[in-house]
BAGUTOR-51619 format. One record per residue (C-alpha): x, y, z; residue in three letters. Coordinates in nm, 4 decimals. Last residue first. Example, Ala and Ser with C-alpha at 12.3 -4.5 7.8 and 13.67 -1.06 7.14 Angstrom:
BEGIN
SITE        u        v        w res
SITE   1.3670  -0.1060   0.7140 SER
SITE   1.2300  -0.4500   0.7800 ALA
% end
This chain:
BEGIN
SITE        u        v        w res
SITE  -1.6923   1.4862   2.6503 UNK
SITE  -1.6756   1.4189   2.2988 UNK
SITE  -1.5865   1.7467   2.1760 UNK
SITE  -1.3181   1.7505   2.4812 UNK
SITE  -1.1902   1.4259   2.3368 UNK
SITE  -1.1889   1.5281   1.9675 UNK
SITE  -0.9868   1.8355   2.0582 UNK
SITE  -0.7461   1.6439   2.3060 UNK
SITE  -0.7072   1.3755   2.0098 UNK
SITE  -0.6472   1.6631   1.7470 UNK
SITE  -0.3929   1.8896   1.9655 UNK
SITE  -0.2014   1.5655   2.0527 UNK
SITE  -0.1435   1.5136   1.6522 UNK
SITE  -0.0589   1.8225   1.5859 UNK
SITE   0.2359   1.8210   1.8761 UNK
SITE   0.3331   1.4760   1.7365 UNK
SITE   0.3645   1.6112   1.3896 UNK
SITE   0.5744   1.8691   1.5286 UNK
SITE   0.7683   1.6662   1.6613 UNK
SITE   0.8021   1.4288   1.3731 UNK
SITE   0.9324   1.7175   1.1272 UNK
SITE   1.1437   1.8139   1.3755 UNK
SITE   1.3633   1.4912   1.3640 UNK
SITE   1.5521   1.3486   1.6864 UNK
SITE   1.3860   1.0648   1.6022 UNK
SITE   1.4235   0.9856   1.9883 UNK
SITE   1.2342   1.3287   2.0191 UNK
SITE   0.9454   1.1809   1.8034 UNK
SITE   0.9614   0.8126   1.9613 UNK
SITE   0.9252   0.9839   2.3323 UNK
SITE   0.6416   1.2247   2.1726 UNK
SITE   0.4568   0.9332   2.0523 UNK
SITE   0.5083   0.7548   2.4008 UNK
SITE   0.3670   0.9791   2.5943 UNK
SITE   0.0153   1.0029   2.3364 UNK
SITE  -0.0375   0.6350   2.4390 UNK
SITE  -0.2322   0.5584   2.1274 UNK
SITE  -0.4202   0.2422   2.0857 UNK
SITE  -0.7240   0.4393   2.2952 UNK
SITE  -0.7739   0.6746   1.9797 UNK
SITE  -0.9547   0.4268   1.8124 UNK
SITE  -0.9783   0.6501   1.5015 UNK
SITE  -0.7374   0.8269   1.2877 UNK
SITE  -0.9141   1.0108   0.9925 UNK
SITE  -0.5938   1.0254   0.8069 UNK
SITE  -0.6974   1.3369   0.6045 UNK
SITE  -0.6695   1.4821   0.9561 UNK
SITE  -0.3407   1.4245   0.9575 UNK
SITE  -0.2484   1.6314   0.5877 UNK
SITE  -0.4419   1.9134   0.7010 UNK
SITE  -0.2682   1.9457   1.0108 UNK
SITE   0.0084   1.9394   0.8521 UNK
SITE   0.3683   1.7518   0.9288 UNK
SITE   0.3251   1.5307   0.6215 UNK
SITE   0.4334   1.7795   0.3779 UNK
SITE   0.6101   1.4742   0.1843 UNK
SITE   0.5235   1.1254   0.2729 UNK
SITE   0.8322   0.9087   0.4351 UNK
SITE   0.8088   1.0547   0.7998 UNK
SITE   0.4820   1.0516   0.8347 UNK
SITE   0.4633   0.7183   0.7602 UNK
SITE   0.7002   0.6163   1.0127 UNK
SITE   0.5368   0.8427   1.2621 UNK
SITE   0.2167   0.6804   1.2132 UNK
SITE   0.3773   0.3354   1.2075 UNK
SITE   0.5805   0.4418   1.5244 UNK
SITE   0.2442   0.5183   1.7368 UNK
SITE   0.0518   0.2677   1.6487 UNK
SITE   0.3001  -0.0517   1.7370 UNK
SITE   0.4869  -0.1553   1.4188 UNK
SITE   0.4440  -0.5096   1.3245 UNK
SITE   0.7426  -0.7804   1.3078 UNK
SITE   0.5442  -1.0992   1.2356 UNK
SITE   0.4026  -1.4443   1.4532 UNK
SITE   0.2091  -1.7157   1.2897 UNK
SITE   0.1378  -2.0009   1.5257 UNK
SITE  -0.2348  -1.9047   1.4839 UNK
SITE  -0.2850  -1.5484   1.3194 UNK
SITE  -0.1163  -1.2333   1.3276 UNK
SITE   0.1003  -1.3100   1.6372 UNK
SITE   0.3240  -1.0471   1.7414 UNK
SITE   0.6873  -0.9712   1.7133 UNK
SITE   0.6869  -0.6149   1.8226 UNK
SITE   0.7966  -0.2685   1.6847 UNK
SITE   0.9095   0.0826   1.7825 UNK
SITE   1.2743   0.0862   1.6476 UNK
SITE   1.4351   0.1354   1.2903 UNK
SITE   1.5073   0.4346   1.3643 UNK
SITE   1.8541   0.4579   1.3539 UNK
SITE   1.8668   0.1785   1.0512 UNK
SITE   1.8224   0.4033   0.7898 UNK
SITE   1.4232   0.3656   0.7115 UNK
SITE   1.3567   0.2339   0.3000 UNK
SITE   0.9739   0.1511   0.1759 UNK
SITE   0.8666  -0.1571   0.1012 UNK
SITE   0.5049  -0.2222  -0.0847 UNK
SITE   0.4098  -0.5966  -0.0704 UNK
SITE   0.1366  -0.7123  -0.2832 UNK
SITE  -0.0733  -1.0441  -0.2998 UNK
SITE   0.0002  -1.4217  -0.2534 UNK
SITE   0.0494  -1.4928  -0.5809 UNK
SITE   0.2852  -1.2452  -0.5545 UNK
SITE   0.3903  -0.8654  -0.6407 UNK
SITE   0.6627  -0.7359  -0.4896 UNK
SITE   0.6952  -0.3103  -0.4668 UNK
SITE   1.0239  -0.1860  -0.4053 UNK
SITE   1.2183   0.1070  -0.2199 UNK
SITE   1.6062  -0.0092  -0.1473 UNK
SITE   1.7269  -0.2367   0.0928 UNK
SITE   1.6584  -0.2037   0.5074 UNK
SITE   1.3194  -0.1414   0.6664 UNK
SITE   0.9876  -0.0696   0.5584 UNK
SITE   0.6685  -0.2267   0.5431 UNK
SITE   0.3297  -0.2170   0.3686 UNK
SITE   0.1016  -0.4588   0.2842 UNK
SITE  -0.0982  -0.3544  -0.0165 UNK
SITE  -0.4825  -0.3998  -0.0101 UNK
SITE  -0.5772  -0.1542   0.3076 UNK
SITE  -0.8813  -0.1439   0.4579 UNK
SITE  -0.9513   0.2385   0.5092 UNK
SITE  -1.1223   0.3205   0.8779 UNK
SITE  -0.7538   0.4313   1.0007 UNK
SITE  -0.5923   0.3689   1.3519 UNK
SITE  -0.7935  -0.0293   1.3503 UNK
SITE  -0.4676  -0.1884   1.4868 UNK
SITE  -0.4300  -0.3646   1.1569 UNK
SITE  -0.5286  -0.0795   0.9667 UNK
SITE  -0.2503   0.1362   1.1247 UNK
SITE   0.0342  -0.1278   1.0601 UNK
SITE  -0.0949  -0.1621   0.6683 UNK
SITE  -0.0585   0.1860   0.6190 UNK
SITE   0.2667   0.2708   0.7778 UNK
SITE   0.4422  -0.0533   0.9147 UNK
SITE   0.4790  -0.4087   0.8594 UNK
SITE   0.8625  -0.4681   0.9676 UNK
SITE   1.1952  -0.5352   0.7744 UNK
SITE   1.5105  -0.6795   0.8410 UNK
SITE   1.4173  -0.9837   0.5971 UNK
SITE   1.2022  -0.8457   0.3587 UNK
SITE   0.9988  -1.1691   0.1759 UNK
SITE   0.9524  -1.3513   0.4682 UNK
SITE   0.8315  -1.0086   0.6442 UNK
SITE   0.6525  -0.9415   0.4037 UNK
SITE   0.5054  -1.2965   0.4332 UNK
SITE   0.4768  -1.3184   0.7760 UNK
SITE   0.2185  -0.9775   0.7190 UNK
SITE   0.0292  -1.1332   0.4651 UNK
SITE  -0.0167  -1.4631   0.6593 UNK
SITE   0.0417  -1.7808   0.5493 UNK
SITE  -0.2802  -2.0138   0.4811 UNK
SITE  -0.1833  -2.3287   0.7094 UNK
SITE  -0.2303  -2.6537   0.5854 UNK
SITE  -0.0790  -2.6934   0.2146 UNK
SITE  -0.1575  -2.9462  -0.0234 UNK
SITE  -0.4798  -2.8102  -0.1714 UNK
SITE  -0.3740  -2.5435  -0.2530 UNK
SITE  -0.0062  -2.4434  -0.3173 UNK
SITE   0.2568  -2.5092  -0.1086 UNK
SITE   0.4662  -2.1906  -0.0484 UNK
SITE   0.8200  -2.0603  -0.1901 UNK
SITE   1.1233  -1.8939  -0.0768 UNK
SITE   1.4905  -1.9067  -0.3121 UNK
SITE   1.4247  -1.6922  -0.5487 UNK
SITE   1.0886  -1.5014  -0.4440 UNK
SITE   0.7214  -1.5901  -0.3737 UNK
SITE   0.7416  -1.9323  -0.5869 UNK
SITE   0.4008  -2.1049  -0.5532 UNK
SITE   0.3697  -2.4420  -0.5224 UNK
SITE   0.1982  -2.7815  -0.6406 UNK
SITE   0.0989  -2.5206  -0.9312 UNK
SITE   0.3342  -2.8054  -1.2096 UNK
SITE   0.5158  -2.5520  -1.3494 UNK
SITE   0.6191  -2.4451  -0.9877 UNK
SITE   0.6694  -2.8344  -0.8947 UNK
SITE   0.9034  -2.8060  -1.2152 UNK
SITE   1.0870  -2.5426  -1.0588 UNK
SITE   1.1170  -2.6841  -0.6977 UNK
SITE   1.2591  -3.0311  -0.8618 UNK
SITE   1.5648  -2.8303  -1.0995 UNK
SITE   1.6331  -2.6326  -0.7209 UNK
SITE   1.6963  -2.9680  -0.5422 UNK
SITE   1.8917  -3.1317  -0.8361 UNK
SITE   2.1079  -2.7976  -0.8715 UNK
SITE   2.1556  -2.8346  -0.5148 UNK
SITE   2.2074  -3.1727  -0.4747 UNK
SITE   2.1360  -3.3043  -0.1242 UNK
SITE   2.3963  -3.4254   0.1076 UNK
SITE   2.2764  -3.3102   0.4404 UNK
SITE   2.0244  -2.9959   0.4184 UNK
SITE   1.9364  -2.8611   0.1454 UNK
SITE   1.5717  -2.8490   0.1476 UNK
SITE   1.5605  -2.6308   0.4085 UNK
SITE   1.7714  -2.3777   0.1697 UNK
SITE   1.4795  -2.3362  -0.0597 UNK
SITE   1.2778  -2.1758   0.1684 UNK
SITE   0.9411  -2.2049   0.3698 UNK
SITE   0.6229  -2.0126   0.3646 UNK
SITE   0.3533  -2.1102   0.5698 UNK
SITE   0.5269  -2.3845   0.7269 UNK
SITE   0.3079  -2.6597   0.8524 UNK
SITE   0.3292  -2.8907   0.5691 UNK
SITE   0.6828  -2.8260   0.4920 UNK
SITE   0.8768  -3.1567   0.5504 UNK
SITE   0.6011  -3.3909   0.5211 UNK
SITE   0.4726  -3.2201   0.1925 UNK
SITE   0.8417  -3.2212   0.0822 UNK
SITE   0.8626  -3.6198   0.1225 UNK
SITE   0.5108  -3.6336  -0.0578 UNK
SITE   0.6577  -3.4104  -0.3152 UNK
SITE   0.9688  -3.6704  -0.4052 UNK
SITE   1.3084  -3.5598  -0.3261 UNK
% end
């Protein structure tokens, strides 16, 4: 394959992998011997074995961060920090996408940037919607509610009131409050029930203040 034929193939992919390039009769040793030296070469960038981007200035679409980890962790979706910056629940911005999911704990580090993943067993592995993060770019992203509880329930001594207001959690109209305490019973894990009782005192607090 020659890289105007892959440029055709890929162009609007923003992240593609090596098994497209397989198709019909095509070598793979050939096929994988090409996609190394185009590596070598910065025509494009190798995220992982076997998943890769087109480098600039030959690719069209910029791929998102959170398609990427996703890309990059299949089963997994953009959660905890990353999930509450994106829906504007924390004033930090937030350099490392994080996600969790299936397979064990792992940082990636890319061209692209950083991907932090942090292990859920699959029972709650729930509370999450295929979105679009940018134009014809869709990823798995934890609504508000479960990406708080997520990361609650992965840092230690999380269940504090000192620990959530730490958080500063803003935008308080992305929460439906209902719903937190339907994901922390479904948990079925104290920890997150309480957190969602702390949680309900602060945004009742702030609102009265407010009022």
């Amino acid at each position: 394959m020659k890289f105007d034929q892959l440029i055709e193939l890929v162009a609007n992919e923003p992240v593609f992998s090596s098994s497209l390039l397989l198709a019909g009769k095509q070598n793979s040793y050939a096929v994988q011997l090409q996609l190394s030296r185009w590596v070598s070469a910065g025509k494009i960038i190798k995220l992982k074995r076997g998943l890769y981007a087109l480098a600039e200035p030959w690719r069209k679409t910029i791929p998102h961060p959170f398609l990427t980890s996703n890309r990059l962790l299949p089963g997994s979706y953009v959660s905890l920090q990353a999930a509450l910056a994106w829906h504007g629940a924390i004033p930090e911005y937030v350099p490392v996408v994080t996600s969790v999911g299936c397979g064990r704990p792992n940082v990636i580090t890319t061209p692209l940037g950083s991907f932090q993943h942090n292990f859920i067993h699959e029972k709650f592995r729930f509370g999450y919607d295929k979105i679009e993060v940018a134009p014809s770019q869709f990823a798995f992203v934890a609504v508000p509610e479960k990406a708080l509880l997520d990361l609650v329930f992965l840092t230690p001594g999380a269940d504090t009131r000192a620990y959530i207001e730490e958080l500063r959690l803003q935008n308080h109209a992305a929460f439906h409050l209902d719903l937190l305490h339907n994901f922390a019973a479904r948990s079925g894990k104290p920890k997150l029930q309480r957190a969602a009782a702390i949680i309900t005192t602060l945004f009742e607090t702030d609102r009265n203040v407010s009022s």
